[in-house]
C-alpha positions as YAML, in Angstrom:
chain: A
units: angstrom
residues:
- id: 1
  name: UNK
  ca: [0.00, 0.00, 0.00]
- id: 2
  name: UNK
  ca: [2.95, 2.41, 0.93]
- id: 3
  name: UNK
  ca: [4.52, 1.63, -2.31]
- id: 4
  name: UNK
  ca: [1.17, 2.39, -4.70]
- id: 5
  name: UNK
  ca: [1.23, 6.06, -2.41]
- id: 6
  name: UNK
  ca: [4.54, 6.80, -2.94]
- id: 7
  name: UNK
  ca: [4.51, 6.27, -6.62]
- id: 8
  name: UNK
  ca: [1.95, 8.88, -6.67]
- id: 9
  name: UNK
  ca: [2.96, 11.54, -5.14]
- id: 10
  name: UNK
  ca: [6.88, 10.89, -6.90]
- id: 11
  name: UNK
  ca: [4.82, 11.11, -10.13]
- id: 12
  name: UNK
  ca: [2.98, 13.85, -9.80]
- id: 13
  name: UNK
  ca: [6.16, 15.75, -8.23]
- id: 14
  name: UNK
  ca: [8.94, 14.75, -10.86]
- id: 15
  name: UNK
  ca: [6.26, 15.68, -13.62]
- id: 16
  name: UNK
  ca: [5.46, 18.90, -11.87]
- id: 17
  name: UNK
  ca: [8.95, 19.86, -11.61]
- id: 18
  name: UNK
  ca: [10.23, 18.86, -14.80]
- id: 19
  name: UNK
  ca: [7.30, 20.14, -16.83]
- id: 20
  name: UNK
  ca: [8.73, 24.27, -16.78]
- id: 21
  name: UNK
  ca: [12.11, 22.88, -17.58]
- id: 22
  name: UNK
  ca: [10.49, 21.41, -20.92]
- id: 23
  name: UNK
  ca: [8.65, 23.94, -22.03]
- id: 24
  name: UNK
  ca: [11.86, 26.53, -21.57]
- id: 25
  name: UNK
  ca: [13.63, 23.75, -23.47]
- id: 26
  name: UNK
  ca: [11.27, 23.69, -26.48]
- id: 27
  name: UNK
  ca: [10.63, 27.50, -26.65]
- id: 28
  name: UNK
  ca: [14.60, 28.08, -26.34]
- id: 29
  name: UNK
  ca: [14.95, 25.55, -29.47]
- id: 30
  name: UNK
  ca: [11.91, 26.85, -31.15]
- id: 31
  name: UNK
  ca: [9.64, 23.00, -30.61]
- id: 32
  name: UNK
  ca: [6.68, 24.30, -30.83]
- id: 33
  name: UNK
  ca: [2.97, 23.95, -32.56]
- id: 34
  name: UNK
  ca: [2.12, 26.75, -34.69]
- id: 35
  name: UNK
  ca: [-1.05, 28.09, -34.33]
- id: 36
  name: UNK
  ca: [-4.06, 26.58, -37.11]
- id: 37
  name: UNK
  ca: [-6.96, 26.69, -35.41]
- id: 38
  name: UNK
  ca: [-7.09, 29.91, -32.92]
- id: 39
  name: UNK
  ca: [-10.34, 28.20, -31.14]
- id: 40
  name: UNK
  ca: [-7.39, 25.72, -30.16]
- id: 41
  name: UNK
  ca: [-4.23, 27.94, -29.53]
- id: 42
  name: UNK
  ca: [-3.50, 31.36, -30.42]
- id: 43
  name: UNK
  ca: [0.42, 31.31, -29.77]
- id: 44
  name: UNK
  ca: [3.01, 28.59, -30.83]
- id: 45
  name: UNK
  ca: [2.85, 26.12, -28.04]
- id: 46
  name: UNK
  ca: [5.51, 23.44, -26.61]
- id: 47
  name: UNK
  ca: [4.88, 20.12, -28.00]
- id: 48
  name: UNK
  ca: [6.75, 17.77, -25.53]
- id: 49
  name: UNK
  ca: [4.84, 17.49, -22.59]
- id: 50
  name: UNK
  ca: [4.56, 13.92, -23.04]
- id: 51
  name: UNK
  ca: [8.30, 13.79, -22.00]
- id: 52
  name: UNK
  ca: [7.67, 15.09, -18.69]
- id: 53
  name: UNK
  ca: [4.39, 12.70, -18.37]
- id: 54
  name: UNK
  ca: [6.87, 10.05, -19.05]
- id: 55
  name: UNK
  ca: [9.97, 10.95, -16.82]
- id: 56
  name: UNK
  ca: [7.51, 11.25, -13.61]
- id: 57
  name: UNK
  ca: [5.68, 7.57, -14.26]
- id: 58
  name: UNK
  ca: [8.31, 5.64, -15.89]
- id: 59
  name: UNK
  ca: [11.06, 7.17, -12.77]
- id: 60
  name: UNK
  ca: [8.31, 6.33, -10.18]
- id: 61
  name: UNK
  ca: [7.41, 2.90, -11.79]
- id: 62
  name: UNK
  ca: [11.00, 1.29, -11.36]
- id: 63
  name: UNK
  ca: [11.32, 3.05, -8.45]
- id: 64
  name: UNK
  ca: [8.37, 1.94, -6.25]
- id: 65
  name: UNK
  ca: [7.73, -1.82, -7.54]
- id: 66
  name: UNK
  ca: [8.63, -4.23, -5.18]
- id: 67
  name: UNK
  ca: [11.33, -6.52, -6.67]
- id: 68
  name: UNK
  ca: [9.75, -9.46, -6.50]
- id: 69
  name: UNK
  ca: [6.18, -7.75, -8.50]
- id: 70
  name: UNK
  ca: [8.49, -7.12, -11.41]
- id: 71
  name: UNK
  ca: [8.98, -9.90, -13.47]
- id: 72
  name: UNK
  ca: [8.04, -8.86, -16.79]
- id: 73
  name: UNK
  ca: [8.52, -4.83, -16.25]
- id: 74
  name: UNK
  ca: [11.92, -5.34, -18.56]
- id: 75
  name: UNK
  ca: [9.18, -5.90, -21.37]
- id: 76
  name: UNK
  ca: [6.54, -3.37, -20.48]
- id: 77
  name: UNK
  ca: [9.46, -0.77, -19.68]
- id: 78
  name: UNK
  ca: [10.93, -1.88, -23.26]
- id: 79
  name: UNK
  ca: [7.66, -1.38, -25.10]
- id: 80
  name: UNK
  ca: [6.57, 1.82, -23.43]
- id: 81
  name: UNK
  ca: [10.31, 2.92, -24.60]
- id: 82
  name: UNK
  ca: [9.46, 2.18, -28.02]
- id: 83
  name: UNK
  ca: [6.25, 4.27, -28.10]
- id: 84
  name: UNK
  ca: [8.06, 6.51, -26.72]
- id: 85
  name: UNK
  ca: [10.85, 7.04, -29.36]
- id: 86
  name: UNK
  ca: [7.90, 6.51, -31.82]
- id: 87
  name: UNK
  ca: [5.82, 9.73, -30.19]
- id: 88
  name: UNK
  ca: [8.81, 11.20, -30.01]
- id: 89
  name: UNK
  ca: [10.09, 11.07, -33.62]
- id: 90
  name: UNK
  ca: [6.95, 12.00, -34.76]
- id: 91
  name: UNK
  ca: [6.64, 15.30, -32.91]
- id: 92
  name: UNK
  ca: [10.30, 16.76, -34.37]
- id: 93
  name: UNK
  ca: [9.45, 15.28, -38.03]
- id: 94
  name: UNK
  ca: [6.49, 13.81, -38.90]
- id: 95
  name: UNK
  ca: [6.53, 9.98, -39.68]
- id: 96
  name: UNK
  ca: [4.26, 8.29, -42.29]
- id: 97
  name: UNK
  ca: [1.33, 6.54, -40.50]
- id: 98
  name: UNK
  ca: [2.40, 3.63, -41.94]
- id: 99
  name: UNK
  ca: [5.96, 3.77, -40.19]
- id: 100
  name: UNK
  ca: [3.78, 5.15, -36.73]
- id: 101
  name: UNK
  ca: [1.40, 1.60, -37.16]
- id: 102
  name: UNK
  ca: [4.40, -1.03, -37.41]
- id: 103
  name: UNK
  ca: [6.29, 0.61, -34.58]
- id: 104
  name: UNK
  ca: [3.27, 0.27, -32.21]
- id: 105
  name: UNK
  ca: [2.68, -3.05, -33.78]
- id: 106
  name: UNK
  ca: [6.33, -4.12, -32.79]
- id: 107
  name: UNK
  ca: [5.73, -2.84, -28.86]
- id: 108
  name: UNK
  ca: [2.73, -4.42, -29.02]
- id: 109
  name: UNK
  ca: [4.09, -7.92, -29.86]
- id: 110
  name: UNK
  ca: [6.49, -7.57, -26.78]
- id: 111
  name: UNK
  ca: [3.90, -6.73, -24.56]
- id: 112
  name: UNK
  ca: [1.64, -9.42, -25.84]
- id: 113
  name: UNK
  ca: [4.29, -12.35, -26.65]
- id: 114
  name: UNK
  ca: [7.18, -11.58, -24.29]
- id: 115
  name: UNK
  ca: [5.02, -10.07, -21.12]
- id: 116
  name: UNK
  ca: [1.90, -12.88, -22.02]
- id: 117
  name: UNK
  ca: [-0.67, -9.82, -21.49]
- id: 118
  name: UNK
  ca: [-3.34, -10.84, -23.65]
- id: 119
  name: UNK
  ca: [-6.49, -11.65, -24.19]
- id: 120
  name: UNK
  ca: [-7.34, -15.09, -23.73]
- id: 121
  name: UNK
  ca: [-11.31, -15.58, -23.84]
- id: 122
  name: UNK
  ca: [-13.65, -13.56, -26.46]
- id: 123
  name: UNK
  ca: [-16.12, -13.78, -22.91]
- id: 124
  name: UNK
  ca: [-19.15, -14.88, -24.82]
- id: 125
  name: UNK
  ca: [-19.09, -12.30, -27.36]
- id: 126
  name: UNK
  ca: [-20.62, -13.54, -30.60]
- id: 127
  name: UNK
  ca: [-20.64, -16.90, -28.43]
- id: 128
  name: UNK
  ca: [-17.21, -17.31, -28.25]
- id: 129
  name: UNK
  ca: [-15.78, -18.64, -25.16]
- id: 130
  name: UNK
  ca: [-11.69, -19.94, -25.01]
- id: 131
  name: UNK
  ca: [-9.32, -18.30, -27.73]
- id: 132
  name: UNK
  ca: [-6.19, -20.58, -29.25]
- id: 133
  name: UNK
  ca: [-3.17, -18.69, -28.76]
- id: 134
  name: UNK
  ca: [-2.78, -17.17, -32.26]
- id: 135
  name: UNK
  ca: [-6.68, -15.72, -31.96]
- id: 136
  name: UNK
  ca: [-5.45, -14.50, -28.67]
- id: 137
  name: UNK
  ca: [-2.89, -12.83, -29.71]
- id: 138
  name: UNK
  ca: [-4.24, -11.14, -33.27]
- id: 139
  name: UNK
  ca: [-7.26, -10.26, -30.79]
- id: 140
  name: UNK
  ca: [-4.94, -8.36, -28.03]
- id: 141
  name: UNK
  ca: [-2.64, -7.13, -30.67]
- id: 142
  name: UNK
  ca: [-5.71, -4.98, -32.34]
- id: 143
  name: UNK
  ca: [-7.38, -3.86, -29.37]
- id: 144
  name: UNK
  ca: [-4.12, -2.84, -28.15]
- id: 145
  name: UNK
  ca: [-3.39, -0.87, -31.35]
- id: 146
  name: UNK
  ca: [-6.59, 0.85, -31.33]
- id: 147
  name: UNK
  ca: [-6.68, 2.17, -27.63]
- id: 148
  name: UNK
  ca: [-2.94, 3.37, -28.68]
- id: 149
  name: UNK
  ca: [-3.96, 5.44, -31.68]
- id: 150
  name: UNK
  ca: [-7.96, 6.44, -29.70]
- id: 151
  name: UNK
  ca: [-5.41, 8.43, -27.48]
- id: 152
  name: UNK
  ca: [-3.35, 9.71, -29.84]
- id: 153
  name: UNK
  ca: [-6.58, 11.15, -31.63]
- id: 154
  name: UNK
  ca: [-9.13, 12.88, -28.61]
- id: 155
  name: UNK
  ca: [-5.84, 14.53, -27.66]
- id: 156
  name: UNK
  ca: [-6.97, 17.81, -29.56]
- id: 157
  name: UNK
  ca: [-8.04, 20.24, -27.44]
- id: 158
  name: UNK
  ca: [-6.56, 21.61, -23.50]
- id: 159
  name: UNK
  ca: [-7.03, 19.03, -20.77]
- id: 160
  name: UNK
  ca: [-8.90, 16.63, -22.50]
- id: 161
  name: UNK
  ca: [-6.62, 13.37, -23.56]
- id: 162
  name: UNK
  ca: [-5.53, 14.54, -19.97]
- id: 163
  name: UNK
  ca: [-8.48, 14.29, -17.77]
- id: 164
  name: UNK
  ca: [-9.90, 11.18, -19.55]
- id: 165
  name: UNK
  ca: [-6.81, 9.64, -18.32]
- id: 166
  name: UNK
  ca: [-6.64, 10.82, -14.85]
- id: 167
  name: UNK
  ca: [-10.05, 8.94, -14.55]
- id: 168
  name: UNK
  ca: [-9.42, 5.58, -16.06]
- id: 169
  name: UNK
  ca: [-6.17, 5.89, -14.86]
- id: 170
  name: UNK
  ca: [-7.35, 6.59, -10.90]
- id: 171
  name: UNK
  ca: [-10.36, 3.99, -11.16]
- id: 172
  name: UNK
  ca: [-8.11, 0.93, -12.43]
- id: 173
  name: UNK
  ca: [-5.53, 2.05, -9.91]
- id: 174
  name: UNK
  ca: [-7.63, 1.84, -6.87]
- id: 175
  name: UNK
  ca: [-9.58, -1.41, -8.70]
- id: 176
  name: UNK
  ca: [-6.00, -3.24, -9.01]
- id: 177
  name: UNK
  ca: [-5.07, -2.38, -5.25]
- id: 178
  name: UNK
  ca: [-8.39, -4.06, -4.11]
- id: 179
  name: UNK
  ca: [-7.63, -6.97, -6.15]
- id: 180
  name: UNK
  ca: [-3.93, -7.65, -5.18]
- id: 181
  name: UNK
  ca: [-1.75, -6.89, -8.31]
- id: 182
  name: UNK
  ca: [0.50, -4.13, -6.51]
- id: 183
  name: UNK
  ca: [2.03, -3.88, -9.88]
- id: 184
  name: UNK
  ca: [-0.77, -2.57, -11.74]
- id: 185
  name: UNK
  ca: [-2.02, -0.40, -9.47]
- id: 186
  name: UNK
  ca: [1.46, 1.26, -9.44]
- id: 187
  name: UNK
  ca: [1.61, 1.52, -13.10]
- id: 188
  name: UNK
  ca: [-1.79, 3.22, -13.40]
- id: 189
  name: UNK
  ca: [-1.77, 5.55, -10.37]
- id: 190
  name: UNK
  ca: [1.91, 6.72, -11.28]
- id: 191
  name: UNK
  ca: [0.28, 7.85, -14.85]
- id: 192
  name: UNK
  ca: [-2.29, 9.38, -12.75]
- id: 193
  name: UNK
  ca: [-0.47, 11.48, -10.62]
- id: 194
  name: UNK
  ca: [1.68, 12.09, -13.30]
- id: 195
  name: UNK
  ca: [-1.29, 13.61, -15.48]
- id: 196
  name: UNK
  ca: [-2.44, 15.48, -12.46]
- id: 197
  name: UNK
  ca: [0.74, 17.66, -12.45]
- id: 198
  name: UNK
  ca: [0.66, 17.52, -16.62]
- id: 199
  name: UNK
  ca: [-3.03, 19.10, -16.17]
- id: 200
  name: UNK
  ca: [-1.68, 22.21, -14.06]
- id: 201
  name: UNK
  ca: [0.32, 23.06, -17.41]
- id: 202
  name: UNK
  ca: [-2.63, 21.68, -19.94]
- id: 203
  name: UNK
  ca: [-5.66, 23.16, -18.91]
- id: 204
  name: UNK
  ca: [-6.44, 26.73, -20.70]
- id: 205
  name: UNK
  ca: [-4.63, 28.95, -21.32]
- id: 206
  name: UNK
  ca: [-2.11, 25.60, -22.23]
- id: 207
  name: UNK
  ca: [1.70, 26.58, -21.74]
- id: 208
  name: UNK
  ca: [2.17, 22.76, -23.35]
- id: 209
  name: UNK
  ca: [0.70, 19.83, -25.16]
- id: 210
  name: UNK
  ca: [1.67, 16.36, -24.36]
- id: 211
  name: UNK
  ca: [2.10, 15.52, -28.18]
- id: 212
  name: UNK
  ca: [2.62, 12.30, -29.51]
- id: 213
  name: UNK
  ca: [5.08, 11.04, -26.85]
- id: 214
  name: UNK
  ca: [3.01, 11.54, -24.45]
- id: 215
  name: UNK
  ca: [-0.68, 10.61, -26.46]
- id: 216
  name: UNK
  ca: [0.60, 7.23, -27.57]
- id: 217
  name: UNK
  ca: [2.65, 6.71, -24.49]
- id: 218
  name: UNK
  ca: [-0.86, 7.12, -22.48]
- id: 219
  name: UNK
  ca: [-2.64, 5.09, -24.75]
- id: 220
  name: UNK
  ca: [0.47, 2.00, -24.27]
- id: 221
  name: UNK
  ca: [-0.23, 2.36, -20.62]
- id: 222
  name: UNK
  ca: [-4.15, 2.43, -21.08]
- id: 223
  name: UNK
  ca: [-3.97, -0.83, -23.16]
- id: 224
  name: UNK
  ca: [-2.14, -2.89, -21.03]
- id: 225
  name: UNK
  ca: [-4.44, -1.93, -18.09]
- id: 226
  name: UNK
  ca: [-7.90, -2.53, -19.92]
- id: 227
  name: UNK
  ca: [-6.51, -6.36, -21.16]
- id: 228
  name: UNK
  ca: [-5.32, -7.12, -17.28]
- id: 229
  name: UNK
  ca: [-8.65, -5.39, -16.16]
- id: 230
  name: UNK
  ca: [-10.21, -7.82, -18.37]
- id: 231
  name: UNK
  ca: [-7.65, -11.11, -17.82]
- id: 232
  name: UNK
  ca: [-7.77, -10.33, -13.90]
- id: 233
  name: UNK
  ca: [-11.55, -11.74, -14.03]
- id: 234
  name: UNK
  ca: [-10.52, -14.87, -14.72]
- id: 235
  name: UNK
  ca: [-8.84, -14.88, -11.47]
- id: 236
  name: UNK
  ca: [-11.48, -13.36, -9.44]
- id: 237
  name: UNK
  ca: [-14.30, -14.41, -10.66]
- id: 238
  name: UNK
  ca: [-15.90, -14.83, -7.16]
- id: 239
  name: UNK
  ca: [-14.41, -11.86, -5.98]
- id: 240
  name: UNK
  ca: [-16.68, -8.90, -4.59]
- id: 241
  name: UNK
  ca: [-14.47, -6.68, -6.58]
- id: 242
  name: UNK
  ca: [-15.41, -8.31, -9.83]
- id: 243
  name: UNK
  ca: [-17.85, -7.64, -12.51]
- id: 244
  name: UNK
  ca: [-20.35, -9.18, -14.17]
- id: 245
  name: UNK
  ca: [-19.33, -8.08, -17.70]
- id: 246
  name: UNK
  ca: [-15.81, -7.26, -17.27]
- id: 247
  name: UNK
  ca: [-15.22, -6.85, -20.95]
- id: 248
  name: UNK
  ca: [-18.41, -4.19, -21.12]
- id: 249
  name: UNK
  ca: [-17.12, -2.59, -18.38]
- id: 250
  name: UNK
  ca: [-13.63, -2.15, -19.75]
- id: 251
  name: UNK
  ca: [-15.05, -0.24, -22.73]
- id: 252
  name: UNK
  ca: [-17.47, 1.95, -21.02]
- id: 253
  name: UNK
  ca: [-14.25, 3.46, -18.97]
- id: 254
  name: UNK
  ca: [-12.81, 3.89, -22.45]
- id: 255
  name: UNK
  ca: [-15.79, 4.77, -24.46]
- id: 256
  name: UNK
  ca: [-15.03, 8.26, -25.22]
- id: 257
  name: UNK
  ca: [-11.70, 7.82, -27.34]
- id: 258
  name: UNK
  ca: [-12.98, 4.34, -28.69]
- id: 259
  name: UNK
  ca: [-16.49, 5.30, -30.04]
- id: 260
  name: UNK
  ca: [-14.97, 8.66, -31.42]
- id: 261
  name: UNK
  ca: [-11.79, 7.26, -33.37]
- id: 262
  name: UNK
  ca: [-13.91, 4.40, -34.74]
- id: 263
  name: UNK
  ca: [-17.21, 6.63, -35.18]
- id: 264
  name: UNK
  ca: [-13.84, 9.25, -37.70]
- id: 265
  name: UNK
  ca: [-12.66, 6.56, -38.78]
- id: 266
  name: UNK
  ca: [-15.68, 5.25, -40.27]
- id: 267
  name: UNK
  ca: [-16.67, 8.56, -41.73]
- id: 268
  name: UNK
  ca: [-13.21, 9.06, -43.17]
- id: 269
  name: UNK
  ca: [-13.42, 5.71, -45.19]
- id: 270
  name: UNK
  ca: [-16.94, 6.56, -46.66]
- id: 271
  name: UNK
  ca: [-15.46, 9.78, -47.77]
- id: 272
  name: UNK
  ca: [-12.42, 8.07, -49.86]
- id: 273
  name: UNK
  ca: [-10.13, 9.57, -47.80]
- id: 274
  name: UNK
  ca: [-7.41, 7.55, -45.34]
- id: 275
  name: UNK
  ca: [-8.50, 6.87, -41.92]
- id: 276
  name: UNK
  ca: [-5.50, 8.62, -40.73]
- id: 277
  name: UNK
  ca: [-6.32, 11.80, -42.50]
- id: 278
  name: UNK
  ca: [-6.43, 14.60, -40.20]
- id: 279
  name: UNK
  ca: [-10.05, 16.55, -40.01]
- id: 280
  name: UNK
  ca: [-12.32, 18.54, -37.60]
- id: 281
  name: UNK
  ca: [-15.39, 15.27, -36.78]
- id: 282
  name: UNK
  ca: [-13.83, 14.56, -33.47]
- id: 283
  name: UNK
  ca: [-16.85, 15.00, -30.45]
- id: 284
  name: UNK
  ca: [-14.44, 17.92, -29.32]
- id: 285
  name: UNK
  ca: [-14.64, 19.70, -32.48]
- id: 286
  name: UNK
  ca: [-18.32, 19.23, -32.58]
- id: 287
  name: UNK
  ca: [-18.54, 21.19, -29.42]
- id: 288
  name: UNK
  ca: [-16.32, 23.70, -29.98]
- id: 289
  name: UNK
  ca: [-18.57, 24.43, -33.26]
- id: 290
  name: UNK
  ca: [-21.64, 24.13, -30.86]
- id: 291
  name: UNK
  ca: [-20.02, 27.44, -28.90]
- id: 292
  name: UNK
  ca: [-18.08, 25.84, -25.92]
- id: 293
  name: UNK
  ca: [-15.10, 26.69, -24.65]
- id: 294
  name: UNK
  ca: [-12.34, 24.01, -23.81]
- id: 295
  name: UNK
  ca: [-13.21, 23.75, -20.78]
- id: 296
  name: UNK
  ca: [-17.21, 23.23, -20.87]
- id: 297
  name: UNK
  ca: [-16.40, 20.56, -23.95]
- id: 298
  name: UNK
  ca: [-13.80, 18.74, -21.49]
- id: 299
  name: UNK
  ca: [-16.25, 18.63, -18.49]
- id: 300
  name: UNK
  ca: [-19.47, 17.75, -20.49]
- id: 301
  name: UNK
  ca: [-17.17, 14.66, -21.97]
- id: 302
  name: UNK
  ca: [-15.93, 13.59, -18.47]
- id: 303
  name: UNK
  ca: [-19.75, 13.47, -17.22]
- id: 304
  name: UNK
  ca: [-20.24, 11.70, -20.57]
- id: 305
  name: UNK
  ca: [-17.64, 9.17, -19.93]
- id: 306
  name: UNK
  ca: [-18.36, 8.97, -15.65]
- id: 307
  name: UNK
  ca: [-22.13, 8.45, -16.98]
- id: 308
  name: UNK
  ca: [-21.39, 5.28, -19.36]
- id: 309
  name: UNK
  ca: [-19.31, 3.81, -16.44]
- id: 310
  name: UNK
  ca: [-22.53, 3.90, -14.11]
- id: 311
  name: UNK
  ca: [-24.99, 2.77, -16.67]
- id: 312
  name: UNK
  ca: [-22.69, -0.39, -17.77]
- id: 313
  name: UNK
  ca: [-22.22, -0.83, -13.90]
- id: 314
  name: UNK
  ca: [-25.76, -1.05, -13.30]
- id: 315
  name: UNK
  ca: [-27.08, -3.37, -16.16]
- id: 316
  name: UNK
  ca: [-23.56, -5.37, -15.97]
- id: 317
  name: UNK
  ca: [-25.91, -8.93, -15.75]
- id: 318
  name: UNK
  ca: [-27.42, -8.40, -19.19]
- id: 319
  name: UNK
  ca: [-25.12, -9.75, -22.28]
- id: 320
  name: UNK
  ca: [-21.66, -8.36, -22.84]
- id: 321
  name: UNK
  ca: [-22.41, -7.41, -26.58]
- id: 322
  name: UNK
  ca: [-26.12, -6.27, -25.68]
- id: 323
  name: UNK
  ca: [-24.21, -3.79, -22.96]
- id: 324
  name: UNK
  ca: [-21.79, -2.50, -25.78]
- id: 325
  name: UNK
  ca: [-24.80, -2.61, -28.14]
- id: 326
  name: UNK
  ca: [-26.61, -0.08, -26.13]
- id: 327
  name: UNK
  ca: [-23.70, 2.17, -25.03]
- id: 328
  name: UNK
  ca: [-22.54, 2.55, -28.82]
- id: 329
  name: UNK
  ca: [-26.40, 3.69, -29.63]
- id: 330
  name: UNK
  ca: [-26.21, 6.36, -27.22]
- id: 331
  name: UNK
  ca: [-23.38, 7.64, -27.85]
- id: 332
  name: UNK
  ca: [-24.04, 7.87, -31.78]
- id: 333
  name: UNK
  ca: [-27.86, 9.37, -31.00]
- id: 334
  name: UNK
  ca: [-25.99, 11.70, -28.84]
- id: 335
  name: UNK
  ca: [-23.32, 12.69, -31.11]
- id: 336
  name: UNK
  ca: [-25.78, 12.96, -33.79]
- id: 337
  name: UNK
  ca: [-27.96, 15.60, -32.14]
- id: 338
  name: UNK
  ca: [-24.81, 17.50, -31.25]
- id: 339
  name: UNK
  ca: [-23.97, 17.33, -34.84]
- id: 340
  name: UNK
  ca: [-27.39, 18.96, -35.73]
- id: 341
  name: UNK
  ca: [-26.97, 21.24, -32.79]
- id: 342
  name: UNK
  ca: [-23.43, 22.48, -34.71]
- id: 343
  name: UNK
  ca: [-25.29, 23.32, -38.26]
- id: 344
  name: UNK
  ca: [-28.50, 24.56, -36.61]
- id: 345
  name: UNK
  ca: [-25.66, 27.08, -34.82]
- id: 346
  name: UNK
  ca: [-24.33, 27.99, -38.41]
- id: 347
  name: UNK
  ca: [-27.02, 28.07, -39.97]
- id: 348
  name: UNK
  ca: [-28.53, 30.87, -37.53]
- id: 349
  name: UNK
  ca: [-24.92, 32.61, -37.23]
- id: 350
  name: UNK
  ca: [-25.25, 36.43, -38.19]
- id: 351
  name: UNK
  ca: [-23.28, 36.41, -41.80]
- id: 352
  name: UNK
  ca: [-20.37, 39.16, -42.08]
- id: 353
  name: UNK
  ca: [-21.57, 41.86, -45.07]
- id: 354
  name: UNK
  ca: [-17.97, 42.70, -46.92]
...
């Protein structure tokens, strides 16, 4: 218990501390985002917060975990490394997405082959019970890749990639403590209080973005807790910590980046274009064109996100696929209406006479 405290409050201190540093760093050797959209930024911000996200947990992750809790952390270390590098590399020159995919793909494989997290029952969904190891792993490998790259993409405007991790991150923390695996509950509370001290720096007016190191960094992390999340039932199944629908429940704490990257992706195939094309569907964008500010678009998302934990929570009995069913309905009614809400807004806009 000590241990899970201390990593904590080391997190959130080194990334506190190290956080100005950056950002002197990156304006003193001009790393910066220009300025596109001025509903975003208005000034050329610091791109490398992720680095400071990364120095607090990663520092406070060897530091804390009891030796003998360790005994595949060379791997995860070794993969979070990699996405690292890959974030990294990507925020001084732009790589091909292509390039981005077979890197993650390649920590992914560690994680999965070398580490053995993974997958290992489909839970009933589509009436599939036990997976053979190659399902297992083609099944963990794509999940894993698209909770990496969901990160990467709701990371678009101040304190939202941010504050969506704070919360899974703090509720898989505390569930991993109650369940015994010290390990994970150091892993995910050391990203939290490491995003806590990112968010004094994030929130607006932002003096830095995390940027790819530190979007597909979080996204690493968040994938390797939401497949033990899910594995650890098989363990507990009797537990009073454990729930019905673990699986459901796993993807109603990360239904917010999920349902939007798939919902863009989606839209961005229809339209010809690459699903890695850059555009303005995301939720956030949608309520930034409805009139909010970053802050009322981050805190109606959050109560979004807090209120698809409860309902999956509460109707956890029902079938795993029905509970996903339902919760990808909602959220596509809802985004729907805010859609209309965003042309009804132009269409009523006063036009400027030149």
């Amino acid at each position: 218990m000590i241990e899970i405290v201390c990593a904590f409050i080391n997190a959130f201190l080194l990334t506190f501390l190290v956080i100005p540093a950056i950002i002197k760093a990156s304006r003193t050797r001009g790393l910066l985002e220009e300025a596109v959209d001025h509903r975003i930024h208005t000034v050329p911000i610091p791109t490398f917060g992720g680095l400071g996200i990364f120095i607090g947990a990663f520092f406070s992750i060897l530091l804390w975990t009891p030796y003998h809790y360790s005994e595949n952390y060379q791997y995860i270390l070794s993969a979070l490394l990699i996405i690292l590098l890959i974030g990294a590399k990507d925020d001084l020159v732009p790589m091909a997405p292509y390039k981005k995919l077979l890197g993650e793909i390649f920590a992914c494989l560690l994680l999965i082959v070398m580490a053995d997290i993974r997958l290992t029952s489909m839970y009933g969904v589509f009436g599939i019970a036990d997976l053979s190891y190659i399902n297992s792993v083609l099944l963990t490998l794509f999940t894993m890749v698209v909770i990496i790259n969901a990160f990467n993409l709701i990371d678009g405007i101040n304190g939202l990639s941010g504050s969506v991790s704070t919360l899974v991150a703090g509720f898989f923390g505390v569930w991993f403590m109650l369940v015994g695996r010290i390990e994970l509950a150091i892993i995910s509370l050391s990203l939290a209080g490491s995003m806590i001290a990112f968010l004094k720096y994030n929130v607006t007016p932002a003096k830095i973005y995390m940027g790819d190191t530190g979007s597909l960094m979080t996204g690493a992390i968040m994938s390797i807790l939401a497949v033990s999340f899910i594995e650890q039932h098989n363990v507990i199944a009797h537990s009073v910590y454990a729930f019905a629908s673990a699986p459901a429940v796993a993807f109603s704490l990360l239904v917010l980046p999920l349902f939007d990257t798939l919902r863009v992706f989606a839209i961005r195939v229809l339209k010809g274009s690459s699903p890695f094309t850059p555009d303005r569907n995301h939720v956030h964008h949608l309520l930034l064109d409805a009139g909010m500010n970053h802050s009322q678009a981050v805190t109606v998302l959050l109560a979004f996100n807090v209120s698809a934990f409860l309902l999956v929570v509460n109707i956890q009995h029902f079938n795993t696929l029905l509970i996903i069913g339902v919760l990808v309905c909602i959220s596509f009614i809802l985004t729907l209406l805010l859609k209309r809400a965003t042309i009804a807004k132009k269409s009523f806009s006063p036009k400027v006479i030149q």
